[in-house]
Backbone as JSON, one array per atom type, in Angstrom:
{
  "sequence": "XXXXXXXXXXXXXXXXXXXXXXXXXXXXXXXXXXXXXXXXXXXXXXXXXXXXXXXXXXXXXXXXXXXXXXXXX",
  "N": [[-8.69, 18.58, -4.87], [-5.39, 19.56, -5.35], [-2.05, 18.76, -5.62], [0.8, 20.82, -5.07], [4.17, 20.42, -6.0], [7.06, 22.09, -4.97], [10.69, 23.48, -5.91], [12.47, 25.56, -3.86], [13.7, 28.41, -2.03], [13.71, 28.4, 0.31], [14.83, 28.41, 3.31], [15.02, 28.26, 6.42], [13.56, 28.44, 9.78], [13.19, 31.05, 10.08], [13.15, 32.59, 7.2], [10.31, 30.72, 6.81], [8.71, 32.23, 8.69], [8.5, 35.05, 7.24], [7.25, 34.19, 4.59], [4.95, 32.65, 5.67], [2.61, 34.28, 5.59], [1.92, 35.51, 3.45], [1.39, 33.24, 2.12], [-0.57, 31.85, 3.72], [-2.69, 33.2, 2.89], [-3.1, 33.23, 0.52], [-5.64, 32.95, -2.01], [-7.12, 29.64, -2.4], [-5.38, 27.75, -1.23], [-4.61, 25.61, 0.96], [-3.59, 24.47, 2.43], [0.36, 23.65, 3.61], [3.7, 22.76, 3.62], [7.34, 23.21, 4.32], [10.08, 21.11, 3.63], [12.89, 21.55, 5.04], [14.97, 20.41, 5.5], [15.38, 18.98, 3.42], [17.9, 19.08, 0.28], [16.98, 20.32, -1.52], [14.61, 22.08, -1.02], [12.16, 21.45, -0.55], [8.95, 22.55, -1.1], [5.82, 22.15, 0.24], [1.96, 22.52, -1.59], [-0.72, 22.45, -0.68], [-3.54, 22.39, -2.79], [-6.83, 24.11, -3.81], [-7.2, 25.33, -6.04], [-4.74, 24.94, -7.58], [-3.41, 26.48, -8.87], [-0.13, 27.03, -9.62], [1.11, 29.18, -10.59], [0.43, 31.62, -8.62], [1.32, 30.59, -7.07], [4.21, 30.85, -7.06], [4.43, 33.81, -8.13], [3.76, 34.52, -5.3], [5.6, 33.98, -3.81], [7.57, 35.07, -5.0], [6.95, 37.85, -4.29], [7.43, 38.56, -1.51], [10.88, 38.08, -2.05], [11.63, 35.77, -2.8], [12.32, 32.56, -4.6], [10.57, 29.85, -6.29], [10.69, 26.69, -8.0], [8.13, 25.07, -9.76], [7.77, 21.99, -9.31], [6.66, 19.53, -9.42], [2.78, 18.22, -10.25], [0.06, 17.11, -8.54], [-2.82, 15.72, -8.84]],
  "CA": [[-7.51, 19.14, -4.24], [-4.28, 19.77, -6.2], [-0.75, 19.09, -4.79], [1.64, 21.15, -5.86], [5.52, 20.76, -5.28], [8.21, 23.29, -5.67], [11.92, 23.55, -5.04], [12.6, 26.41, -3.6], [15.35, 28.5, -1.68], [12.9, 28.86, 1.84], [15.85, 27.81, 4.51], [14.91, 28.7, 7.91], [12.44, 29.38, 10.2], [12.73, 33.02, 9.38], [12.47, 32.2, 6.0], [9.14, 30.23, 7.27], [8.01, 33.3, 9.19], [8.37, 35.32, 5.91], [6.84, 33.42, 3.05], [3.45, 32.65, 6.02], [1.6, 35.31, 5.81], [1.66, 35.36, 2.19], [0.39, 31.52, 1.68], [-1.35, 31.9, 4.46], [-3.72, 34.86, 2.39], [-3.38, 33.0, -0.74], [-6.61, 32.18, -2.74], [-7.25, 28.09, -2.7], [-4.49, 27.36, -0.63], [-5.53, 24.78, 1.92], [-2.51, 23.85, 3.69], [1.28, 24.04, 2.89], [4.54, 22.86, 4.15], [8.42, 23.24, 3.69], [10.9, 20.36, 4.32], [13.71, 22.97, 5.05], [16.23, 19.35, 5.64], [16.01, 18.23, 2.04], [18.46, 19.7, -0.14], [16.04, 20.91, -2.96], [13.78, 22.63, 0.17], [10.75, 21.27, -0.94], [7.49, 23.32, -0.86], [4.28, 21.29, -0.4], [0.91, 23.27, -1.28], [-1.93, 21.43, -1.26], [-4.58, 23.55, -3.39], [-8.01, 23.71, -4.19], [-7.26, 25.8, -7.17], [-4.1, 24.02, -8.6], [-3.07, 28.0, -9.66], [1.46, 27.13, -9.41], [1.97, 30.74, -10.67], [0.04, 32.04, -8.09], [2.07, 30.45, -5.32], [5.27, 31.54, -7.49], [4.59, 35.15, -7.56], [3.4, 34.96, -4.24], [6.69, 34.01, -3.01], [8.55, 36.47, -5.68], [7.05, 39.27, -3.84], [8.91, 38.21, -0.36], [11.83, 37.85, -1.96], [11.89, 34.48, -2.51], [12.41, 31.83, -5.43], [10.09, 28.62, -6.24], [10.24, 26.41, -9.5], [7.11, 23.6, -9.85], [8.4, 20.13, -9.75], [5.0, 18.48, -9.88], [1.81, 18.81, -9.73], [-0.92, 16.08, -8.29], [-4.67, 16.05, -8.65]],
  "C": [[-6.3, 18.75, -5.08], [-2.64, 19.67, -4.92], [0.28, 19.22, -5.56], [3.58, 21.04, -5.29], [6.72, 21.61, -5.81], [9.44, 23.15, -4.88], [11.86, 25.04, -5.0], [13.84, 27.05, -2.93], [14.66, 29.28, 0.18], [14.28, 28.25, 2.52], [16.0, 27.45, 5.94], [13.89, 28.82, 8.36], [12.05, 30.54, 10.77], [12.62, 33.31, 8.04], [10.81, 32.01, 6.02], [8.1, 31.11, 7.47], [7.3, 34.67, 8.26], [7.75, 35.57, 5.28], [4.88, 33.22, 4.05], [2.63, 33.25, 5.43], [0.86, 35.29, 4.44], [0.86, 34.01, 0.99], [-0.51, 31.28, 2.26], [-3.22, 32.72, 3.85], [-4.43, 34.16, 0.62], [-4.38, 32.27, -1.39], [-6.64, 30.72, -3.14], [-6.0, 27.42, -2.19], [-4.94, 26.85, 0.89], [-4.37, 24.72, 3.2], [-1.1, 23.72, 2.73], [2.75, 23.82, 4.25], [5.74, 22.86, 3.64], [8.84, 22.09, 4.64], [12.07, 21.48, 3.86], [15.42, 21.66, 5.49], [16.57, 18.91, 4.31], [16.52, 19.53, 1.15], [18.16, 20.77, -1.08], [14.94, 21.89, -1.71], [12.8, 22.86, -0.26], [9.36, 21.98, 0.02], [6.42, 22.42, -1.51], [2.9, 22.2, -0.28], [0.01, 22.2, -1.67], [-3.21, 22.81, -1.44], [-5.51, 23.31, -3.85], [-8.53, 24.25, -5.91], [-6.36, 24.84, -8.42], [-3.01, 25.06, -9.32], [-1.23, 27.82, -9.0], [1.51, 28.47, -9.57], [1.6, 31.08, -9.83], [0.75, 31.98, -6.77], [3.87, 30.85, -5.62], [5.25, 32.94, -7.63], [4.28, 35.84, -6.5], [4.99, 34.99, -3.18], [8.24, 35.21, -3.3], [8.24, 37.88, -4.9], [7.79, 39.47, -2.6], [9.82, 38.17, -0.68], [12.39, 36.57, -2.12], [11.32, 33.61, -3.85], [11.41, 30.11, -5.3], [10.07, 27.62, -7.45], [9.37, 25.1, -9.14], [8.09, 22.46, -10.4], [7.34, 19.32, -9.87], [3.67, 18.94, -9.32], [0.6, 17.66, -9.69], [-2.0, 16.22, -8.17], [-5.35, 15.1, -7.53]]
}
């Protein structure tokens, strides 16, 4: 399992509501949360793949920005 973190520009939980469906669907994606209080509005995926672009053009197609800040095995 891979944990990936991204800043992002998720804000809300209609943002939240959003961006689901789409992480929710996404190949090797186990589990996944936003802290929507810290300033950087960190996106945690924890992945079985490890695949960052995958969860970056998943969020580009909503409408929505992510850049990888780390990535943990």
């Amino acid at each position: 399992m891979t944990q990936l973190r991204f800043k992002s520009n998720i804000k809300c939980g209609g943002c939240i509501s959003t961006v689901q469906p789409e992480l929710n669907n996404l190949h090797g994606v186990e589990s996944w949360e936003v802290d929507i209080l810290h300033p950087d509005k960190i996106l945690t995926v924890n992945s079985s793949t490890g695949d960052a672009q995958s969860v970056v053009e998943a969020l580009k197609a909503v409408g929505y920005q992510a850049e990888l800040l780390e990535s943990q095995a």
